[in-house]
PAVO-43549 format. One record per residue (C-alpha): residue in three letters; chain; x, y, z; residue number from 1. Coordinates in Angstrom, 3 decimals. Example, Ala and Ser with C-alpha at 12.3 -4.5 7.8 and 13.67 -1.06 7.14 Angstrom:
BEGIN
{node "ALA" "A" {12.300 -4.500 7.800} 1} {node "SER" "A" {13.670 -1.060 7.140} 2} 
END
This chain:
BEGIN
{node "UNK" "A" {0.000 0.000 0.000} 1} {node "UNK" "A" {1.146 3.160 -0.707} 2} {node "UNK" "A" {1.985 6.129 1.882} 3} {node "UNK" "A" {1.091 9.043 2.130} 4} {node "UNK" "A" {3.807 10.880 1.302} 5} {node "UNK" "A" {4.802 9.225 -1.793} 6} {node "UNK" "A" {0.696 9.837 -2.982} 7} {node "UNK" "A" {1.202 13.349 -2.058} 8} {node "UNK" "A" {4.577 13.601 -3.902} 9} {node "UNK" "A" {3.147 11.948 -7.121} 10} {node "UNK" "A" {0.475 14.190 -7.293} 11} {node "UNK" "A" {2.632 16.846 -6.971} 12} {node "UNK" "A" {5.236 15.450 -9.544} 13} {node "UNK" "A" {1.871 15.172 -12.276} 14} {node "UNK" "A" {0.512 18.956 -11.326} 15} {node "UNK" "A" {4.177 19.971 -11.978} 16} {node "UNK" "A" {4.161 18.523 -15.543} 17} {node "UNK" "A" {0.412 20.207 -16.160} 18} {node "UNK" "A" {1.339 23.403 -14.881} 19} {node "UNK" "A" {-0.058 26.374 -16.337} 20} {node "UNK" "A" {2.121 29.719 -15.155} 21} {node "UNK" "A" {-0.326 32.253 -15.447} 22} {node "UNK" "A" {-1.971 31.487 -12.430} 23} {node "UNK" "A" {1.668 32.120 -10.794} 24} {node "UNK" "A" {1.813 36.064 -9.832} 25} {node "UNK" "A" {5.045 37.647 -9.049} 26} {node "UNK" "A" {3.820 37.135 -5.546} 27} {node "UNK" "A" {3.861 33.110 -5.537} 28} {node "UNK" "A" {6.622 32.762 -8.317} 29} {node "UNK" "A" {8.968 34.533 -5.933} 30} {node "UNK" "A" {7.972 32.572 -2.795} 31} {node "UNK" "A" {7.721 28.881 -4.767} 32} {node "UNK" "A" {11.213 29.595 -5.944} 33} {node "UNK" "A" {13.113 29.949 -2.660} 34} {node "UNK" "A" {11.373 26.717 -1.198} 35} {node "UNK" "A" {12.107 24.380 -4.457} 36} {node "UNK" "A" {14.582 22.210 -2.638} 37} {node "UNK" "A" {11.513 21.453 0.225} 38} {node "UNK" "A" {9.022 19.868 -2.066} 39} {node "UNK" "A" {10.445 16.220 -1.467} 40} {node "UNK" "A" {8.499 13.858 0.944} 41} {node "UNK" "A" {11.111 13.534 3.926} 42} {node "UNK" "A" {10.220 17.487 4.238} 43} {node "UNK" "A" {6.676 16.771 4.576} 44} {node "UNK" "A" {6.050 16.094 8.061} 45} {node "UNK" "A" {7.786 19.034 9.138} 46} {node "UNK" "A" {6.288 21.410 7.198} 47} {node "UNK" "A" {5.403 24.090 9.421} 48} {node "UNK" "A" {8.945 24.055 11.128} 49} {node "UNK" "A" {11.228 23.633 7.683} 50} {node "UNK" "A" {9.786 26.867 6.065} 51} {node "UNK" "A" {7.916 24.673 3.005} 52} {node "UNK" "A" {4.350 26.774 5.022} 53} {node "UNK" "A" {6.185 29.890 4.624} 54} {node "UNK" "A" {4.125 32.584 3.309} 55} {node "UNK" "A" {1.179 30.243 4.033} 56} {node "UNK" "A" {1.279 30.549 7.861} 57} {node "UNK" "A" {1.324 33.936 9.769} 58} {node "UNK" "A" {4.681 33.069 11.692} 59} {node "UNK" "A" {5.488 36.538 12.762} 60} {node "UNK" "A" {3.004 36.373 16.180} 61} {node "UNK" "A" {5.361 36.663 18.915} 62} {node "UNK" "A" {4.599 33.991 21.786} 63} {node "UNK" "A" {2.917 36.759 24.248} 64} {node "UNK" "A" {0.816 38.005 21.402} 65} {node "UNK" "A" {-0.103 33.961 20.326} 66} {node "UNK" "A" {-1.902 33.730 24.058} 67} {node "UNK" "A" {-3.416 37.031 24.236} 68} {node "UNK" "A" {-4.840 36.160 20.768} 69} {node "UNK" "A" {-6.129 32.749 22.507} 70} {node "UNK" "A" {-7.193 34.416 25.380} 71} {node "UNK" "A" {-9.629 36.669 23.337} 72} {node "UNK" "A" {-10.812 34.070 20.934} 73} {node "UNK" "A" {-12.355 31.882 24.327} 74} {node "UNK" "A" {-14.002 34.958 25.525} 75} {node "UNK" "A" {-15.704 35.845 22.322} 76} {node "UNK" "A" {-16.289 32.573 20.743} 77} {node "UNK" "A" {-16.302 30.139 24.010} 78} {node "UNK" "A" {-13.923 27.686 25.111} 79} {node "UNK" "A" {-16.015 24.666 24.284} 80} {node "UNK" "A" {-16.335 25.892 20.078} 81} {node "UNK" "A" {-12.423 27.004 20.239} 82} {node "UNK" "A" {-11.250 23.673 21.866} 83} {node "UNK" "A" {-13.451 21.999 18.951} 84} {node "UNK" "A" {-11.685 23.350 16.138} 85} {node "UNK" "A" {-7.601 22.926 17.694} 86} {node "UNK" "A" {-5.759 19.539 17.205} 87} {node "UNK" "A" {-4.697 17.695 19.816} 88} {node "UNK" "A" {-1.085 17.276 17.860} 89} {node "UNK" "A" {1.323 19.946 16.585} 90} {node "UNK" "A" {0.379 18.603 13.039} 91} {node "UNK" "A" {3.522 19.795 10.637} 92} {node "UNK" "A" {5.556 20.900 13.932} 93} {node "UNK" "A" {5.537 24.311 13.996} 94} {node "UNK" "A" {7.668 25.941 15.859} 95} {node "UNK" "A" {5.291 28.678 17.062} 96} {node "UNK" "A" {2.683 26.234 18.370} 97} {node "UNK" "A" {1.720 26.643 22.176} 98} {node "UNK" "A" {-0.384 24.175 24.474} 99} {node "UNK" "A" {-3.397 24.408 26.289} 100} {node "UNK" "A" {-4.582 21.363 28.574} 101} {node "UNK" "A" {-4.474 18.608 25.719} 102} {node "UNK" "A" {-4.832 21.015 22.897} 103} {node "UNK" "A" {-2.228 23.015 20.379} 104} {node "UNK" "A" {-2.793 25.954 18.556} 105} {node "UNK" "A" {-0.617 29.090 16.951} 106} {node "UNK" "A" {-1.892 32.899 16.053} 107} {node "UNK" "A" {-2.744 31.291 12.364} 108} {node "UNK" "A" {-5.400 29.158 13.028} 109} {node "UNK" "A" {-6.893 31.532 15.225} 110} {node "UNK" "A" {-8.016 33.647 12.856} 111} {node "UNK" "A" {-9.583 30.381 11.119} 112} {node "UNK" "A" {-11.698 29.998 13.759} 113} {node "UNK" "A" {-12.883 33.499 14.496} 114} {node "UNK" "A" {-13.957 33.658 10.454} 115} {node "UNK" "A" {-15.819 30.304 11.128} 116} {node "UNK" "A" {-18.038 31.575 14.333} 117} {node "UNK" "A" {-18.737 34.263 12.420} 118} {node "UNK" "A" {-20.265 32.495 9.782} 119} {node "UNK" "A" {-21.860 29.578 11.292} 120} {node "UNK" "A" {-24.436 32.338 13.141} 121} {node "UNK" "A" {-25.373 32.782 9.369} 122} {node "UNK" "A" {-24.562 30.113 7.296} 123} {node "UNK" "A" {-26.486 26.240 7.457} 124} {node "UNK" "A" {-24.960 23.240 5.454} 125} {node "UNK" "A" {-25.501 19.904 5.762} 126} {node "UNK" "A" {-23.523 16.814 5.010} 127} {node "UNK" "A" {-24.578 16.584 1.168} 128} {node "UNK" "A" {-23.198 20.291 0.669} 129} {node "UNK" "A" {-20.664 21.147 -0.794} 130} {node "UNK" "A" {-18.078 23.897 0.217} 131} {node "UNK" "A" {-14.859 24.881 -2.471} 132} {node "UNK" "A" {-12.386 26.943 -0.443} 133} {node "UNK" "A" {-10.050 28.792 -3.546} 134} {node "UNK" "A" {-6.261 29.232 -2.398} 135} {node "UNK" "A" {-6.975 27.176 1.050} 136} {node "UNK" "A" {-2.862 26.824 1.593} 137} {node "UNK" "A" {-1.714 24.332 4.014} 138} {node "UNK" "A" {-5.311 23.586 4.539} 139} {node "UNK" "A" {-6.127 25.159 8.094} 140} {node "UNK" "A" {-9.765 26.588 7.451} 141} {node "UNK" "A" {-11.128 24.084 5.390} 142} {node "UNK" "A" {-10.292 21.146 7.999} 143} {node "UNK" "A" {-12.409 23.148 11.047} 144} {node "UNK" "A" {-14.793 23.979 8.487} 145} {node "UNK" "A" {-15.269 19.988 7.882} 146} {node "UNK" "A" {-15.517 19.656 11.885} 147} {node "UNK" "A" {-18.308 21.878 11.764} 148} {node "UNK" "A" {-20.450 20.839 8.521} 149} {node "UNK" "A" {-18.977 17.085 7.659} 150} {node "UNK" "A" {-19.554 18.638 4.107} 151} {node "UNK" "A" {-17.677 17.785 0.733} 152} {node "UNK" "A" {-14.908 20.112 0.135} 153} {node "UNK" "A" {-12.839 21.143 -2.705} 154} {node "UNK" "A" {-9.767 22.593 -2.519} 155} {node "UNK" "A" {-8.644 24.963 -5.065} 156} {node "UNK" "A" {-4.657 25.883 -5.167} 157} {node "UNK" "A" {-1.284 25.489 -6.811} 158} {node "UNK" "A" {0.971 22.436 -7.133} 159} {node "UNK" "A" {3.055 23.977 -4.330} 160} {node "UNK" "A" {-0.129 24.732 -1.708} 161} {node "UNK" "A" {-1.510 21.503 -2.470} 162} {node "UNK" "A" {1.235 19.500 -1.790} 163} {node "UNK" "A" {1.106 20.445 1.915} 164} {node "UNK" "A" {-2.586 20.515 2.161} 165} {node "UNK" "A" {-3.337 16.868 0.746} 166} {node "UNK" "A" {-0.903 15.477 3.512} 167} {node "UNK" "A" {-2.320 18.003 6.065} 168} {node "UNK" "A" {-5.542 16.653 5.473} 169} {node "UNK" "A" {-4.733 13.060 4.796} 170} {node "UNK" "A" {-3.641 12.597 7.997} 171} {node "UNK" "A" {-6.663 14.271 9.945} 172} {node "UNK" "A" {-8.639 12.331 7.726} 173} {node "UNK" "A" {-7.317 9.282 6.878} 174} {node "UNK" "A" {-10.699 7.495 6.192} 175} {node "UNK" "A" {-11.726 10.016 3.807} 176} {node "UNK" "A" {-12.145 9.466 0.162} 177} {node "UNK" "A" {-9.457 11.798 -1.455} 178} {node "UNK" "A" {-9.810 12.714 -5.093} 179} {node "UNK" "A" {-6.535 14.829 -6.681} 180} {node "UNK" "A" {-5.490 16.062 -10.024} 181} {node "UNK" "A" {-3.923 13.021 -10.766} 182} {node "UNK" "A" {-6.953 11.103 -10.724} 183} {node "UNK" "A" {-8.971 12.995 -13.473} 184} {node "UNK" "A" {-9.381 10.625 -16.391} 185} {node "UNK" "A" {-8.683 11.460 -19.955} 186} {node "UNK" "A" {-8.341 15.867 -18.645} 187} {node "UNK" "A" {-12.418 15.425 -18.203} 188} {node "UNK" "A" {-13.242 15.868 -14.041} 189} {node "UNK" "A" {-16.942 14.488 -13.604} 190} {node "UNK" "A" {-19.766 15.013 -11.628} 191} {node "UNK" "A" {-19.590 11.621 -10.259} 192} {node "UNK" "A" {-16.017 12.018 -9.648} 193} {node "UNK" "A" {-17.189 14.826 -6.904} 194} {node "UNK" "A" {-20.107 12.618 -5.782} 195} {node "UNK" "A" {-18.336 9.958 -4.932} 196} {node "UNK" "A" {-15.443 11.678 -3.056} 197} {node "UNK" "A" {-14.986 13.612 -0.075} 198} {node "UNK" "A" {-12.158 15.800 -0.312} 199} {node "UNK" "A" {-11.469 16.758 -3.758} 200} {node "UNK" "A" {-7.578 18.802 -4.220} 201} {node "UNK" "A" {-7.312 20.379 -7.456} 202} {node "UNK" "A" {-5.034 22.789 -9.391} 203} {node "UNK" "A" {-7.031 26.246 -10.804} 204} {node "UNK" "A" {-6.401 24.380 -14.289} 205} {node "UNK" "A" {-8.278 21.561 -13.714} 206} {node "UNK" "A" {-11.821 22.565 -14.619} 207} {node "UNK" "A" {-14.789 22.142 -12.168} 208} {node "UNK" "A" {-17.960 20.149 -14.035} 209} {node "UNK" "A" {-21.266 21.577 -13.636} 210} {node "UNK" "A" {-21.945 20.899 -10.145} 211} {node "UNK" "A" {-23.394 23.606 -7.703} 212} {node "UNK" "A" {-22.031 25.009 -4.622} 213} {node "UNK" "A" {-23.195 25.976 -1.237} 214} {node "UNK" "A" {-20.660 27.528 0.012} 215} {node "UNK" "A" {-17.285 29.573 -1.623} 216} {node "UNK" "A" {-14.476 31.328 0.042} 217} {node "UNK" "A" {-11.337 33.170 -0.412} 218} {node "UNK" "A" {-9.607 33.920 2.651} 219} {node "UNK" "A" {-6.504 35.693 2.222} 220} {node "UNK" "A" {-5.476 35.228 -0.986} 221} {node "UNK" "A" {-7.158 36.939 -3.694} 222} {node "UNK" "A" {-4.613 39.660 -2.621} 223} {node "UNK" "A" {-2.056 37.445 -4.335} 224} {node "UNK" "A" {-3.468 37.310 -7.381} 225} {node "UNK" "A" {-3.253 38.893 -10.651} 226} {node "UNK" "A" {-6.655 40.875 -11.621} 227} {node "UNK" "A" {-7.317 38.413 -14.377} 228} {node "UNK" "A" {-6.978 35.311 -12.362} 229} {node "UNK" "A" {-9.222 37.318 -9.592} 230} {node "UNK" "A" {-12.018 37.541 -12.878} 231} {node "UNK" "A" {-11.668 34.171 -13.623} 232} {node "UNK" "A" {-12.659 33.141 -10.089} 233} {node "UNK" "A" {-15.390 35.027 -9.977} 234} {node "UNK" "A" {-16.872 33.896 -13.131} 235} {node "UNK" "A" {-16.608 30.169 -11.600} 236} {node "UNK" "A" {-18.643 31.207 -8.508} 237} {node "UNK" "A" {-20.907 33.644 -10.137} 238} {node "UNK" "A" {-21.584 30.089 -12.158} 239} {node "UNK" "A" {-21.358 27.143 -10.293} 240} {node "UNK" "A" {-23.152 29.053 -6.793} 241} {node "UNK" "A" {-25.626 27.300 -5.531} 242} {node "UNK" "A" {-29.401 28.905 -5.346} 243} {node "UNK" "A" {-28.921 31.213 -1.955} 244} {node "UNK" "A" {-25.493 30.196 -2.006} 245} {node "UNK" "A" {-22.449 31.854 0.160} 246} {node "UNK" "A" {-19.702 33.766 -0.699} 247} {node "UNK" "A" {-17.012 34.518 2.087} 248} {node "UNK" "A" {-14.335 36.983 0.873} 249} {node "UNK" "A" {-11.499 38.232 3.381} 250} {node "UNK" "A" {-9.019 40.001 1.999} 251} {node "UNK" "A" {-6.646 43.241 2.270} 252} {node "UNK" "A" {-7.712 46.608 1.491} 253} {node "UNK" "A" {-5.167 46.578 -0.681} 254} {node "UNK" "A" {-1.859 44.582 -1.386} 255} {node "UNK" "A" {0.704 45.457 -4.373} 256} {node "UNK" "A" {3.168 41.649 -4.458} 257} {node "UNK" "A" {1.800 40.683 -7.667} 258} {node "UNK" "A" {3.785 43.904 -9.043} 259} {node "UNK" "A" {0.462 46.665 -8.751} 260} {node "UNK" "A" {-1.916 47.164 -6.129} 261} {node "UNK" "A" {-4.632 44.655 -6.269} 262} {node "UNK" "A" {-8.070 46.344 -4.257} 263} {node "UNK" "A" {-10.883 44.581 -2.999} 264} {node "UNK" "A" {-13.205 47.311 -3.599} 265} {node "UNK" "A" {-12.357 46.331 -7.450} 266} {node "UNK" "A" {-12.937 43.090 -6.990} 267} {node "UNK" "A" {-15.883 42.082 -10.102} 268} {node "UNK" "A" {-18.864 40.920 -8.155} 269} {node "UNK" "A" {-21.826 41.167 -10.310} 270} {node "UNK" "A" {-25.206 42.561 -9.190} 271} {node "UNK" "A" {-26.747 39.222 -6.978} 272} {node "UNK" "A" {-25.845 39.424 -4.229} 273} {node "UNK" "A" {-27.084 40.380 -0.601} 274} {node "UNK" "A" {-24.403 41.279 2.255} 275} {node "UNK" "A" {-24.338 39.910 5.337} 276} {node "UNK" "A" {-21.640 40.521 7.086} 277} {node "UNK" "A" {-19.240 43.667 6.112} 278} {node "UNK" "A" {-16.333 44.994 8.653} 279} {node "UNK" "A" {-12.892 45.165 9.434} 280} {node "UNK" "A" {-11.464 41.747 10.059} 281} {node "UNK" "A" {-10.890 40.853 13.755} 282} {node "UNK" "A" {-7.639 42.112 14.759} 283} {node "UNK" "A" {-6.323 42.706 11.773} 284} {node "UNK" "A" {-7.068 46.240 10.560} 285} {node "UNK" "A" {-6.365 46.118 6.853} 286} {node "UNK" "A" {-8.218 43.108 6.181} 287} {node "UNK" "A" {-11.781 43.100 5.373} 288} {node "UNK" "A" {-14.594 40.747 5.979} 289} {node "UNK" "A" {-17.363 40.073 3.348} 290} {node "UNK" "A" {-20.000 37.715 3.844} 291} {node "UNK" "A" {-21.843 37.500 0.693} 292} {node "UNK" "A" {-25.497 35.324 0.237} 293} {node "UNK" "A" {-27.197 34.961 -3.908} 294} {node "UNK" "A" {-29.874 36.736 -4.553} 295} {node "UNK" "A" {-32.503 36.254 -7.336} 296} {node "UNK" "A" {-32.714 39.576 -8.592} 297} {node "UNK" "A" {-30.527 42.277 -9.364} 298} {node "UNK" "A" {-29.784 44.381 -6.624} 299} {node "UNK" "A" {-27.337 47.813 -6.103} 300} {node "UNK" "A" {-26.404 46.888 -2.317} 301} {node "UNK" "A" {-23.044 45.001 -3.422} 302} {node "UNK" "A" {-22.294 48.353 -5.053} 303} {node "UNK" "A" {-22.650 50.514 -2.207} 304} {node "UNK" "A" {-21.148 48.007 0.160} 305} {node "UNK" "A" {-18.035 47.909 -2.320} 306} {node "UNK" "A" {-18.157 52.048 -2.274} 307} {node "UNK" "A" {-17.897 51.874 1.396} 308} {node "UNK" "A" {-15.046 49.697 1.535} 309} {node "UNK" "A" {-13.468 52.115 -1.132} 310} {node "UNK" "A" {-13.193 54.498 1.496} 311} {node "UNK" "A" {-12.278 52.801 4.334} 312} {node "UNK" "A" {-9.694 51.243 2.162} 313} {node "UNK" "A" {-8.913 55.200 1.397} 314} {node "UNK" "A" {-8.153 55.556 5.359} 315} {node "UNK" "A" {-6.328 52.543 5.578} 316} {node "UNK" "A" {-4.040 53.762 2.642} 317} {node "UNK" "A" {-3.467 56.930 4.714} 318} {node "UNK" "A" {-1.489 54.592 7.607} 319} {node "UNK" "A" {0.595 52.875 4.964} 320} {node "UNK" "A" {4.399 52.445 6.544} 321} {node "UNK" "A" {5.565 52.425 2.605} 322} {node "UNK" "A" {6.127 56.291 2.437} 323} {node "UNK" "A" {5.302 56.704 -1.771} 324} {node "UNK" "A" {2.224 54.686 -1.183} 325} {node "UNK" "A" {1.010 57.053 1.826} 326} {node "UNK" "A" {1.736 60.145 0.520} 327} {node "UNK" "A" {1.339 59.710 -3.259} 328} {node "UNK" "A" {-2.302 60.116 -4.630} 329} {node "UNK" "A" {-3.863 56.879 -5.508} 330} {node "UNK" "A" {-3.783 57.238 -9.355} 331} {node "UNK" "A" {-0.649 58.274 -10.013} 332} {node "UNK" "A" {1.102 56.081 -7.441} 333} {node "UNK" "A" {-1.144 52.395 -9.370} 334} {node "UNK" "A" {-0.009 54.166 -12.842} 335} {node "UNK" "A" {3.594 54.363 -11.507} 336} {node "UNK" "A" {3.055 50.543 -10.399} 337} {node "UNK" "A" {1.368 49.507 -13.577} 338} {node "UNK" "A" {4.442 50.799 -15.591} 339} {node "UNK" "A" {6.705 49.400 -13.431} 340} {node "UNK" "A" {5.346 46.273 -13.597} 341} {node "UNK" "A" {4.790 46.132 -17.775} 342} {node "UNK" "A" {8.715 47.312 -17.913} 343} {node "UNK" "A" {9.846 44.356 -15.514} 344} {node "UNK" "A" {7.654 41.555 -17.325} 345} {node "UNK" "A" {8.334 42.663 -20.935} 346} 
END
C-alpha cells in the first residue's frame, strides 16, 4: 500500500508537468522559488517548522501576542467551540505552536476559527453540501470547516499549496475518500467524480464540471493574485453558486506583491448578491470581511457596500508604513506601479 507521502509527492510530480504559469503572480513565483529544494516527501512532516508553510502561515506572532490572541478568541467565541476546532497534535511541527490542557494551537489558526463563528451564526450546510475553499494553503480553514459541517470540500490551489494541504488533510482524515489532479481521467473531471469523493484537491487548471455550490471562500489570498486570475474566479462562482449560495471573501484593502496594487473594492462581483456581514477583520485592521449570500434579482447593495469599503480602504491607505504609497495620490502612485510592472515583465 502506498503512503502518504509518496501519494502526495506523485500528485505533486503530475501537477508539476500540467502546470499552467499564469496562475503564478510575481507574488507566488517569488515565494515557490526559494522553497524548491523542500518539495520532497522527507520534508513533509515538518512542514510548518522547515519553512515549506512559509508565506502560508502567519509566523510573525510573537509567543505573548499567540496567548493574548487565545485568550480573546475563548471569551468571544467560548472555550467549548475554540477547543473543537484545535488539534490535539502539533500537526507539521511548527515551531510557534503553544499548548493548552491537551490542545495546540498558533496565532494562524486563530483567525480560522474566528472567520468560522462568524459564519456559522449565518450560514447552514448539511452533510450533502458542498463547500470549495479557492487558495486554502496548508489547509487550516477548510479542515475546522469539515468539523463543523462534515460537508464535501474542494480545494482549489497550486501544485506547491496543495502539496502540503493533501498530507495536512490526509492525515486528519485518513478514512476520507481523497480525489486529486492526478486522478482525473482522460483531462475530463466528472460530476460523479465529486459525488463519490470527499475531499477533492485540485489545481485552478483543472476545470470544475457543472456541479453547484453551497458555500465559496477566499480567505486571504485573492490579494495574491493577478486581476485576471481574480475575474476568472469570480466567473466560476458567479456560475457554479448554488441557489442562496455563500460567498465569504477576506481580503486586504489593498496589497501590491503581484507587481500593482490589487483592491478589494475592485474586486468584479456582479449585481446578486445580498451582504451579510461587512467589517474590518478581527484584529487585523487592513483586512476586510465580506460575507456574501445569492440573490434572485438584481440588486445595487453590493455596489454601495463595495463604495464603502473604497473608502475605508482610502483611510487605511493613509497609515501605509511604505512612504510613496502614503503620501502619493492613488492614481498616479497604481499608474507608476502599472508601468513598473509592464517594464519588468516585458
Amino acid at each position: 500500500m502506498t503512503d502518504i507521502t509518496t501519494e502526495v509527492f506523485n500528485n505533486y510530480k503530475f501537477s508539476l508537468k500540467n502546470y499552467e504559469q499564469n496562475h503564478q503572480s510575481n507574488h507566488w513565483s517569488y515565494n515557490n522559488s526559494k522553497k524548491q529544494k523542500l518539495f520532497v516527501k522527507n520534508k513533509l512532516k515538518d512542514f510548518r517548522r522547515n519553512h515549506l508553510s512559509e508565506g502560508m502561515d502567519d509566523k510573525f506572532y510573537t509567543k505573548k501576542q499567540a496567548i493574548k490572541l487565545f485568550e480573546k478568541i475563548k471569551q468571544e467565541c467560548g472555550k467549548k467551540f475554540v477547543y473543537s476546532m484545535l488539534l490535539k497534535k502539533n500537526l507539521g511541527n511548527s515551531k510557534k505552536s503553544l499548548k493548552e490542557k491537551s490542545y495546540y494551537y498558533t496565532a494562524h489558526e486563530l483567525f480560522h476559527i474566528k472567520f468560522i463563528h462568524e459564519i456559522k451564526k449565518k450560514i447552514f450546510l448539511q452533510k450533502k453540501d458542498i463547500i470549495c475553499e479557492i487558495g486554502p494553503a496548508y489547509g487550516s480553514m477548510i479542515s475546522k470547516l469539515i468539523k463543523l459541517y462534515k460537508s464535501k470540500v474542494i480545494l482549489i490551489d497550486l501544485p506547491e499549496a496543495n502539496f502540503i494541504s493533501y498530507y495536512y488533510l490526509k492525515k486528519q482524515y485518513p478514512k476520507k475518500k481523497f480525489f486529486v489532479s492526478q486522478d482525473i481521467k482522460n483531462n475530463n473531471l466528472t460530476k460523479k467524480n465529486i459525488i463519490d469523493n470527499d475531499i477533492i484537491i485540485l489545481c485552478p487548471w483543472d476545470k470544475l464540471p457543472n456541479i453547484k455550490i453551497n458555500l465559496f471562500i477566499n480567505a486571504r489570498s485573492m490579494m495574491e493574485m493577478k486581476y485576471d486570475i481574480i475575474e476568472s474566479y469570480f466567473k466560476l462562482i458567479q456560475n457554479l453558486i448554488s441557489k442562496n449560495g455563500f460567498f465569504l471573501c477576506v481580503n486586504r484593502y489593498y496589497k501590491d506583491t503581484v507587481g500593482y496594487p490589487v483592491e478589494f473594492n475592485n474586486y468584479p462581483y456582479d449585481q446578486y448578491w445580498k451582504v451579510l456581514i461587512s467589517k474590518r477583520s478581527w484584529m487585523q485592521d487592513t483586512i476586510h470581511f465580506l460575507l456574501t449570500r445569492r440573490a434572485k434579482k438584481k440588486n445595487k447593495e453590493i455596489n454601495a457596500e463595495l463604495d464603502k469599503i473604497k473608502k475605508i480602504s482610502q483611510k487605511v491607505r493613509l497609515k501605509d508604513k511604505f512612504f510613496f504609497r502614503r503620501v502619493l495620490p492613488n492614481f498616479i502612485y497604481k499608474l507608476y506601479k502599472r508601468i513598473k510592472f509592464f517594464l519588468l515583465n516585458k
